[in-house]
C-alpha positions in Angstrom: -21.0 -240.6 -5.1 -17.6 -239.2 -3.8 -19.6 -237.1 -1.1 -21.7 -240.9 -0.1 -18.1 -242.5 -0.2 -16.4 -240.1 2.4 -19.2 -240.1 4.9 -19.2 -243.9 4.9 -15.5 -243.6 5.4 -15.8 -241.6 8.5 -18.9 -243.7 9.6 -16.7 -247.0 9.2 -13.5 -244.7 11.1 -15.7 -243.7 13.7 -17.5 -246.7 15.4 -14.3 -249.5 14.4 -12.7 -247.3 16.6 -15.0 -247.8 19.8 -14.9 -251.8 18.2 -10.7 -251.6 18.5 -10.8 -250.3 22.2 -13.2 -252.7 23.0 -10.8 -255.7 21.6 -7.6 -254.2 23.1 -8.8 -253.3 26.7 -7.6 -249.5 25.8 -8.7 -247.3 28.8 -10.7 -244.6 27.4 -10.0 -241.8 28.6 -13.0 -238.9 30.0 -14.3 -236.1 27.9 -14.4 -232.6 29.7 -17.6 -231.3 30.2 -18.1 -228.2 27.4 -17.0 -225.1 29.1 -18.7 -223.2 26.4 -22.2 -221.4 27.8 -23.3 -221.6 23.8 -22.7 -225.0 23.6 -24.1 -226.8 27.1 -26.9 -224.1 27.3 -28.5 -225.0 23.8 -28.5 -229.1 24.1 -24.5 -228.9 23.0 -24.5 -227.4 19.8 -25.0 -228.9 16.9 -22.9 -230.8 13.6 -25.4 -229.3 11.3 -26.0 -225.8 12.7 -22.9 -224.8 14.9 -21.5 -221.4 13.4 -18.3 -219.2 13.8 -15.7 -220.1 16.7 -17.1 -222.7 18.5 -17.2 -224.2 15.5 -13.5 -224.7 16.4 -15.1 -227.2 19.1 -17.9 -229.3 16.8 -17.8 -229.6 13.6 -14.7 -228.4 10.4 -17.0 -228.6 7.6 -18.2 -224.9 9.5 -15.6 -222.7 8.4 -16.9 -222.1 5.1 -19.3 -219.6 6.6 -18.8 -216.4 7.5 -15.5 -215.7 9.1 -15.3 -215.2 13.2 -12.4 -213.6 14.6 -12.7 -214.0 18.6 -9.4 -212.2 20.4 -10.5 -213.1 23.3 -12.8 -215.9 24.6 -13.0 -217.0 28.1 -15.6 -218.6 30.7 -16.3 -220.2 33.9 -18.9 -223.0 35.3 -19.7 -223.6 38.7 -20.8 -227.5 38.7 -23.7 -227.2 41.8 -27.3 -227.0 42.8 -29.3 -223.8 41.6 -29.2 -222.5 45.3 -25.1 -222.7 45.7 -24.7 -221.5 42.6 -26.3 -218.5 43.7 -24.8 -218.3 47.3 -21.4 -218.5 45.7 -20.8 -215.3 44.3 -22.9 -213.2 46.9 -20.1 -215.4 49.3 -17.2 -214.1 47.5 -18.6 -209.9 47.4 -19.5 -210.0 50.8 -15.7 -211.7 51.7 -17.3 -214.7 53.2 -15.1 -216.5 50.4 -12.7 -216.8 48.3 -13.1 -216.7 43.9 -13.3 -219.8 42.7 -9.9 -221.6 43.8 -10.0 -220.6 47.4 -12.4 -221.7 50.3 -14.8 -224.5 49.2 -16.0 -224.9 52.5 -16.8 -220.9 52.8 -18.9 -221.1 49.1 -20.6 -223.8 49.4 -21.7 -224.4 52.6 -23.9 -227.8 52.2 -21.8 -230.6 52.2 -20.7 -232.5 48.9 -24.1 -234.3 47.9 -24.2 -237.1 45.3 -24.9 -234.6 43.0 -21.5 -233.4 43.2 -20.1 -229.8 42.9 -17.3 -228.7 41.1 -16.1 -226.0 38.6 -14.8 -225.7 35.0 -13.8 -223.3 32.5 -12.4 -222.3 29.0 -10.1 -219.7 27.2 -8.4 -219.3 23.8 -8.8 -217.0 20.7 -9.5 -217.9 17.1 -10.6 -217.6 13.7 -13.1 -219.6 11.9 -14.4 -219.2 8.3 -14.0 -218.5 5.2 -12.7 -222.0 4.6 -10.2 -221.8 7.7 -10.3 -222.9 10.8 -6.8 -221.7 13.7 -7.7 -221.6 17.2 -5.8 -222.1 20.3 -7.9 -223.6 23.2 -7.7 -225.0 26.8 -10.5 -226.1 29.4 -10.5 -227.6 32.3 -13.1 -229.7 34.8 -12.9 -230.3 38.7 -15.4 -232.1 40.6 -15.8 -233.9 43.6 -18.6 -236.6 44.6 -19.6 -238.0 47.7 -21.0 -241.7 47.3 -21.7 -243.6 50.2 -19.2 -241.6 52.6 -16.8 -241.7 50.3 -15.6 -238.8 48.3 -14.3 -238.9 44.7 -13.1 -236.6 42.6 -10.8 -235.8 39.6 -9.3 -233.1 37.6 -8.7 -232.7 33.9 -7.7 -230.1 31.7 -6.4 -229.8 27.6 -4.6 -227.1 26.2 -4.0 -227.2 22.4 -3.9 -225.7 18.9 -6.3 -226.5 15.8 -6.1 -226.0 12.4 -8.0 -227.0 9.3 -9.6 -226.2 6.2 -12.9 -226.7 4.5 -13.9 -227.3 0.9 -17.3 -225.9 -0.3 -18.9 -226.8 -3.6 -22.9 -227.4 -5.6 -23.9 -230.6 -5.5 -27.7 -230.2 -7.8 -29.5 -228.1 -5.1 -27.4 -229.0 -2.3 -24.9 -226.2 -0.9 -22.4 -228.8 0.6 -19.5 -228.5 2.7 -16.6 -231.4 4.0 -13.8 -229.9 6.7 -11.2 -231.7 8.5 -9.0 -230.1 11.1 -5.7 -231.2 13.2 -5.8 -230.6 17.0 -2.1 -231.7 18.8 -2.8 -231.4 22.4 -1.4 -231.7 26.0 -3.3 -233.2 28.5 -3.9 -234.0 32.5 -5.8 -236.1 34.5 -5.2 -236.3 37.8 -7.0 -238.6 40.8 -7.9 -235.8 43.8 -9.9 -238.4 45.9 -7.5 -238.7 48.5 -9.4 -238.2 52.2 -6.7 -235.9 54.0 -6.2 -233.8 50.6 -10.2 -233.2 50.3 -10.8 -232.3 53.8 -8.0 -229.6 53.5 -9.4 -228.2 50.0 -12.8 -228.5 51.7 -11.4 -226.3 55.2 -10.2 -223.8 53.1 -6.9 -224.7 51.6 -6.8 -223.2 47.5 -7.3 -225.7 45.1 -3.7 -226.5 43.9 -2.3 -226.4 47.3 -4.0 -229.3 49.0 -3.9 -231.6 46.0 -0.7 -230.6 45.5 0.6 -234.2 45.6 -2.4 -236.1 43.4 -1.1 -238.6 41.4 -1.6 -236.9 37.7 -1.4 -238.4 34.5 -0.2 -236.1 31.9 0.8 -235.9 28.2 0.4 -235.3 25.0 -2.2 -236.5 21.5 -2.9 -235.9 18.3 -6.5 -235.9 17.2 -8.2 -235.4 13.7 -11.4 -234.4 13.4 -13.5 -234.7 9.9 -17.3 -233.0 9.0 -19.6 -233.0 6.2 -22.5 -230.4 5.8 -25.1 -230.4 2.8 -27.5 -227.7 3.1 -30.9 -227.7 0.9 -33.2 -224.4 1.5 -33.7 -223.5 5.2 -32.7 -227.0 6.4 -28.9 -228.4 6.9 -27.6 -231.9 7.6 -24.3 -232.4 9.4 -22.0 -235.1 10.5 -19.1 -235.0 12.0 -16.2 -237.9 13.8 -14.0 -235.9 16.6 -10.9 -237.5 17.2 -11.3 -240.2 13.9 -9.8 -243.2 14.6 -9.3 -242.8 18.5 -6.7 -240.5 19.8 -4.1 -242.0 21.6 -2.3 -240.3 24.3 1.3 -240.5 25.5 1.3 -240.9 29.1 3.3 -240.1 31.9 2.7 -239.6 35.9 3.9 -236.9 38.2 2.4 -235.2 41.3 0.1 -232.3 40.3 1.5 -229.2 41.8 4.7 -230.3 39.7 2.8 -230.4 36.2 0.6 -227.1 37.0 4.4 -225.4 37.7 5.9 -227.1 34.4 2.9 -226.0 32.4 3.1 -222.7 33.4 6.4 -222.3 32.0 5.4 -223.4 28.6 6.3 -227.4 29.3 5.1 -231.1 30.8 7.7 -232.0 33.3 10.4 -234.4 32.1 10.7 -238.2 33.4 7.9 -239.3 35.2 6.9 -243.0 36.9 7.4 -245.8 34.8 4.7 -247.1 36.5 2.3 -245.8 39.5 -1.1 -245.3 40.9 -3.3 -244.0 38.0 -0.6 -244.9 35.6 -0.3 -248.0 33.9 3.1 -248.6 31.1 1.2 -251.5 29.6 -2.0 -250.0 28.9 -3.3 -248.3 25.6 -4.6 -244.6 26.6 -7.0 -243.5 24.0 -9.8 -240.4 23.6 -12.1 -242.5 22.3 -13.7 -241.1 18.5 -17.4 -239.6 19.0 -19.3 -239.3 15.9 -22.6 -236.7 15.8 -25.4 -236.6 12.9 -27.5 -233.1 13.2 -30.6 -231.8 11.4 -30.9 -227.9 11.5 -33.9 -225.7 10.2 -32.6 -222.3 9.8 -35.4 -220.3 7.6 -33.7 -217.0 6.5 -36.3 -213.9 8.5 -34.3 -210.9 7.9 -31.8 -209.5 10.6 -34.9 -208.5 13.3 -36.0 -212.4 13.7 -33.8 -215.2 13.5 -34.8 -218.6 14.8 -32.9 -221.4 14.5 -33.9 -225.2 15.8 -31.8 -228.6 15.5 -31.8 -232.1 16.4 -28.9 -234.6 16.9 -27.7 -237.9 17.7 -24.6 -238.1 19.5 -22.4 -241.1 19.9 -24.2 -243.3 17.4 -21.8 -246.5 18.6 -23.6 -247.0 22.2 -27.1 -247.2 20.7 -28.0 -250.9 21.3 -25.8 -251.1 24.3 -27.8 -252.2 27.9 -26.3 -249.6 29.7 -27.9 -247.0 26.8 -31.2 -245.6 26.7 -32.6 -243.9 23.6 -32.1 -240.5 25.4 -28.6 -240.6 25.9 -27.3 -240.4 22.5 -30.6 -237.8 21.3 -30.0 -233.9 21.8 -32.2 -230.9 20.6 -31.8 -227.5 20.8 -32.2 -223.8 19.1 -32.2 -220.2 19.4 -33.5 -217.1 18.3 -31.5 -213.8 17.8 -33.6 -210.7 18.2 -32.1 -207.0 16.4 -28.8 -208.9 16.2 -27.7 -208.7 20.0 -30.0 -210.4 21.6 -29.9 -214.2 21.5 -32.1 -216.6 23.7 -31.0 -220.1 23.4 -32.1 -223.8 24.8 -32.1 -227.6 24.5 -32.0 -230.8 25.9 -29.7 -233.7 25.7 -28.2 -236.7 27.5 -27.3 -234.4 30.6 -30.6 -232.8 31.0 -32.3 -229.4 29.9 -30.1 -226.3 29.5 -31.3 -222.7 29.1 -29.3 -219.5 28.3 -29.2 -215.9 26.6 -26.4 -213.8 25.0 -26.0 -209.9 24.5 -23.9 -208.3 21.9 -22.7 -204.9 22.5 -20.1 -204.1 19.1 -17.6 -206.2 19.4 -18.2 -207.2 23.1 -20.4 -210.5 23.5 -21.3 -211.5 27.2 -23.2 -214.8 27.5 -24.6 -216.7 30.7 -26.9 -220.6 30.9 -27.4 -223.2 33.1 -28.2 -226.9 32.6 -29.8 -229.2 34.9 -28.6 -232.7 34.7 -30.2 -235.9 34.6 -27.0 -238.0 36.1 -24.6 -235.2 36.2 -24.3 -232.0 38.9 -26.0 -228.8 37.3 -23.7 -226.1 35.4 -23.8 -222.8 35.6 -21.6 -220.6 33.8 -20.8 -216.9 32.4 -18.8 -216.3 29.2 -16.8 -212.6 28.1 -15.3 -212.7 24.2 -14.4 -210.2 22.5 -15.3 -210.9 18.7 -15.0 -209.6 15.3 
């Protein structure tokens, strides 16, 4: 009954909060695109099945497995068709370009198609299991559209610290775990549409140079995250409310090249615009709370063959909505691990079909996918962690 009590709880958290945003005329602010190859190459992971760090990134109630040390965990995504994802890095050996903040033009040479191109990434370092969850994690997305002539385009990028704990008990037959974890966070988003700005990224300018003076919002949140797991034999059920109740973010506006220097030194720069283009001082900035429900079948093998497949509903508050189809909040996915350092992954989900495959060598784990989207440029991205 107490188990029934707090999933209803974070059920009730979870959609009033898309209900309050609604009512207030909050702006909700974007989600950044999962830097993580595990994650966007398998469907997005998985609130039922997602194990060891990323766990960090899905679901608390996790950490009761097996404890994950990763010192080092860092990745990059290229957001672009299959053919200038390849070109790009035979661009940059050759010296036709330069890595991924220099000539635009030079790596990709088609112009910007609807489809977009762009580039993220990840890094941090943390420990999950064992009941405990510490990480400290930032990603970042830029990505530029063209849409009838005109280009559009933002950049945004969290940097922030998480810690919780997770409580596992026998319930009859069920193995069941709840987790809840604390994330404060700094964040920026800034506008890099501006014509003359793109067309000097775009002719070769680096990144931070030419959008030097985007408007960019930028401040600071506090989310909470909460998970349940309850596993019976080989399958698992999980569910899961990221940022419970809405997180609300403290905003502020400067132009980007002086936030990317004040966050290099460890701080947001002080002051700011009490009012100006992207920011509004009467408006209600809030990461709006996603809630996920997972199945996962993960039949116990032996070490040689592990296969692992899940299902998941993300974002249960837009079913019903007219501008939701059935397939936007449905994801599937799995895996299978061969001799323990060989792991093939794949899955679908609102974005489209993503494929991938990870090597383990010791302690040195090198992963690489790619996902084709439905409404949203492809990804392609490489991963390097150094894990324990």
């Amino acid at each position: 009954m107490r188990v029934l009590t707090f999933l209803l709880a974070l059920l009730v958290l979870g959609l009033s909060a898309q209900a309050d945003a609604a009512a207030n005329q909050t702006i909700e602010e974007p989600r950044i695109r999962s830097g993580s190859t595990r994650l966007f190459s398998s469907g997005g992971g998985n609130a039922a099945f997602t194990r060891g760090v990323e766990a960090l990134l899905v679901n608390p109630a996790a950490y009761t497995g097996a404890g994950e040390l990763a010192l080092i965990a860092a990745g990059a995504s290229l957001y672009a068709s299959p053919d200038q994802v390849l070109r790009a890095p035979v661009a940059v050996l050759t010296g036709d370009a330069l890595p991924l903040f220099g000539s635009a033009s030079r790596v990709f040479a088609d112009r910007i198609t609807r489809e977009g191109i762009g580039f993220g990434g990840m890094a941090g370092l943390g420990y999950a299991g064992n009941s405990l969850g510490l990480g400290i994690i930032s990603e970042f997305d830029a990505f530029l559209r063209e849409e009838n002539g005109v280009v559009e385009g933002q950049f945004v990028a969290e940097a922030g610290l998480t810690g919780g704990l997770a409580l596992g008990f026998d319930l009859g037959p069920f193995a069941v775990s709840v987790g809840a974890d604390i994330r404060p966070f700094i964040r920026m988003r800034a506008d890099i549409s501006d014509p003359d700005q793109v067309d000097a990224f775009l002719a070769g300018q680096p990144f931070f140079e030419a959008f030097a003076d985007a408007p960019t919002l930028n401040g600071f949140g506090l989310g909470l995250n909460a998970g349940f797991t309850a596993a019976y034999r080989a399958f698992t059920l999980g569910f899961v409310v990221r940022d419970l109740g809405g997180t609300q973010i403290v905003y502020r506006e400067h132009p980007l090249g002086e936030v990317i220097t004040s966050a290099l030194s460890g701080v947001l720069p002080p002051g700011g615009a009490g009012a100006g283009e992207l920011y509004d001082p009467d408006a209600n900035y809030v990461l709006p709370s996603q809630t996920r429900v997972g199945l996962a079948w993960v039949p116990d093998l032996g070490p040689i063959f592990a296969p692992v497949a899940y299902l998941e509903l993300v974002d249960l508050h837009r079913v019903g909505r007219s501008d939701t189809d059935p397939a936007d909040v449905f994801s599937a996915g799995g895996q299978l691990t061969l001799g323990q350092f060989l792991t093939l992954r794949g899955g679908v989900n609102a974005h489209g079909f993503g494929a991938g495959a990870g090597i383990r060598f010791g302690v040195l784990n090198l992963d690489g996918g790619i996902s084709f989207g439905r409404s949203s440029a492809p990804q392609a991205g490489l991963d390097l962690s150094i894990r324990f």
